[in-house]
C-alpha positions as CSV (number, residue, x, y, z in Angstrom):
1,X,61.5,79.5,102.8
2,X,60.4,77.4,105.6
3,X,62.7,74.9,107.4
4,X,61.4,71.9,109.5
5,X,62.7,72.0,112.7
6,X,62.5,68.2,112.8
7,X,65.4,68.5,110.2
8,X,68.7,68.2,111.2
9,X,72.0,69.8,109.6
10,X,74.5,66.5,108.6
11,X,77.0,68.0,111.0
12,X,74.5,68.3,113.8
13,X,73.8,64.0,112.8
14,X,77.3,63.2,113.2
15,X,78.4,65.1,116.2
16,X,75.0,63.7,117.7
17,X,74.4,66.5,120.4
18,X,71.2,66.2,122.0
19,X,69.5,69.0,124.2
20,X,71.8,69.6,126.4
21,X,75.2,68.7,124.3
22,X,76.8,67.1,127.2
23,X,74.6,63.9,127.6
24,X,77.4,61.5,125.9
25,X,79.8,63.1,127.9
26,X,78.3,62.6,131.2
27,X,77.4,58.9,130.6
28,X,80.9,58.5,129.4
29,X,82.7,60.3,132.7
30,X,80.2,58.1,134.8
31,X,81.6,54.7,132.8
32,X,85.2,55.5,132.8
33,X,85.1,56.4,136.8
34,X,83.4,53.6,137.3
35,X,86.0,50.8,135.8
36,X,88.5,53.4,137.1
37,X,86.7,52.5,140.8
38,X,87.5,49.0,140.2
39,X,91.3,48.6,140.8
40,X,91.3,51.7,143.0
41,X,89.1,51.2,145.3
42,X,90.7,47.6,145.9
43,X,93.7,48.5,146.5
44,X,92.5,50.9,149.0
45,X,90.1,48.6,150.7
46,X,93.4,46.3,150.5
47,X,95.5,48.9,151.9
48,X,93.3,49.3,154.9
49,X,92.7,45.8,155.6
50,X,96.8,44.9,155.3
51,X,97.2,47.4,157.6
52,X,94.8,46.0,160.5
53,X,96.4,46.2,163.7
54,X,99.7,47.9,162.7
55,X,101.2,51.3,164.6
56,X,100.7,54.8,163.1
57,X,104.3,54.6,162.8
58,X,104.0,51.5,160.1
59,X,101.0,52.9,158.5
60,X,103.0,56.2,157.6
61,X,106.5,54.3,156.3
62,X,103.8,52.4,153.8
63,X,102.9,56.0,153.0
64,X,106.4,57.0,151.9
65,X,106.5,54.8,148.8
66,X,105.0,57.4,146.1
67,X,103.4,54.5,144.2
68,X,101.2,53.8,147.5
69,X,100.1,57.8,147.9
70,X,99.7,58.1,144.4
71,X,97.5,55.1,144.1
72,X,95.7,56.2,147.3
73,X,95.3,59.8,146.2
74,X,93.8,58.9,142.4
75,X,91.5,56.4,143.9
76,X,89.9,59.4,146.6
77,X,90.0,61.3,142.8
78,X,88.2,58.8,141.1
79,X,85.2,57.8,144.0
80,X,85.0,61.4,144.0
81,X,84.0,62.6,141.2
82,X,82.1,59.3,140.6
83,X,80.1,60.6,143.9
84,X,79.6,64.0,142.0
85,X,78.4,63.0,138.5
86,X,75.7,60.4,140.4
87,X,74.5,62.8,142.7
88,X,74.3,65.5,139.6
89,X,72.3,63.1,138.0
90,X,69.7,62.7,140.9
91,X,69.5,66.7,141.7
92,X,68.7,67.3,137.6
93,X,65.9,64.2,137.7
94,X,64.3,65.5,140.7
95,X,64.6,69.0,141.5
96,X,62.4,71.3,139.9
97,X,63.5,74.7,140.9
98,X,66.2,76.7,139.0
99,X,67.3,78.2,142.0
100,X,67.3,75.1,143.9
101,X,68.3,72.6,141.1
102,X,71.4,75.4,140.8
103,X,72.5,75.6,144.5
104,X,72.4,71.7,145.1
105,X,74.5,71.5,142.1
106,X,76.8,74.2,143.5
107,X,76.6,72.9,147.1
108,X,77.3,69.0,144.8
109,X,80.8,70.3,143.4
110,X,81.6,72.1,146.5
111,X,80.9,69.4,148.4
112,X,82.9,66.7,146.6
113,X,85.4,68.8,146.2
114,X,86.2,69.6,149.2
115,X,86.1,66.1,150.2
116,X,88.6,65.1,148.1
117,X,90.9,68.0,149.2
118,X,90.9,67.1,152.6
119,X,91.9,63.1,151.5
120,X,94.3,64.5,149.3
121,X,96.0,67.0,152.0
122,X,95.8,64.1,154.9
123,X,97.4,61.4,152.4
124,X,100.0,64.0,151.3
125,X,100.8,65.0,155.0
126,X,101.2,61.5,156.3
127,X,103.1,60.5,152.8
128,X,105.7,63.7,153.3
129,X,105.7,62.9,157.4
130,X,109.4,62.6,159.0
């Protein structure tokens, strides 16, 4: 018997996988982080510019209200991994390599992650501070 590999299975039509089964999911991830961005990244660029001109001292007591960290911290989350899925998507278009497509996208993760660790730890420090 001889299948047509331009056939597909009816499950394989409804779940809609491509290639690389992740496609959907990617574009999706990018989307949601995006709108996420939005409010976020307002209210930090908010936070910063209400806090023009004030002490360490006053920037700190704003940090003890857990609303304020938390709002701080899942913004840093969000611009994040936003940073990471955009970049992933240049590396894949335009790196050839294996190798070197596989250690930028190593070096991507690592990178963003550790960005977002550090904001996370600073934020936490200052919101736990005496």
């Amino acid at each position: 018997m001889i299948i047509d590999p331009g056939m597909k299975t009816p499950l394989k039509k409804v779940k809609g996988f491509g290639a690389a089964k992740s496609g959907t999911d990617h574009f999706w991830q990018q989307r949601a982080t995006a709108v996420a961005n939005l409010p976020l990244v307002a209210f930090m660029v908010g936070f910063v510019i209400y806090h023009l001109g004030s002490t360490r001292t006053e920037v700190i007591a704003s940090l003890h209200h857990p609303v304020v960290a938390l709002l701080l911290i899942m913004g840093m989350a969000s611009v994040f991994w936003h940073m990471r899925l955009g970049l992933q998507v240049v590396i894949e278009d335009y790196l050839h390599s294996h190798l070197t497509k596989f250690t930028a996208l190593a070096l991507n993760i690592a990178y963003a992650t550790s960005l977002f660790a550090v904001a996370a730890y600073s934020i936490l420090k200052m919101s736990f501070a005496p």
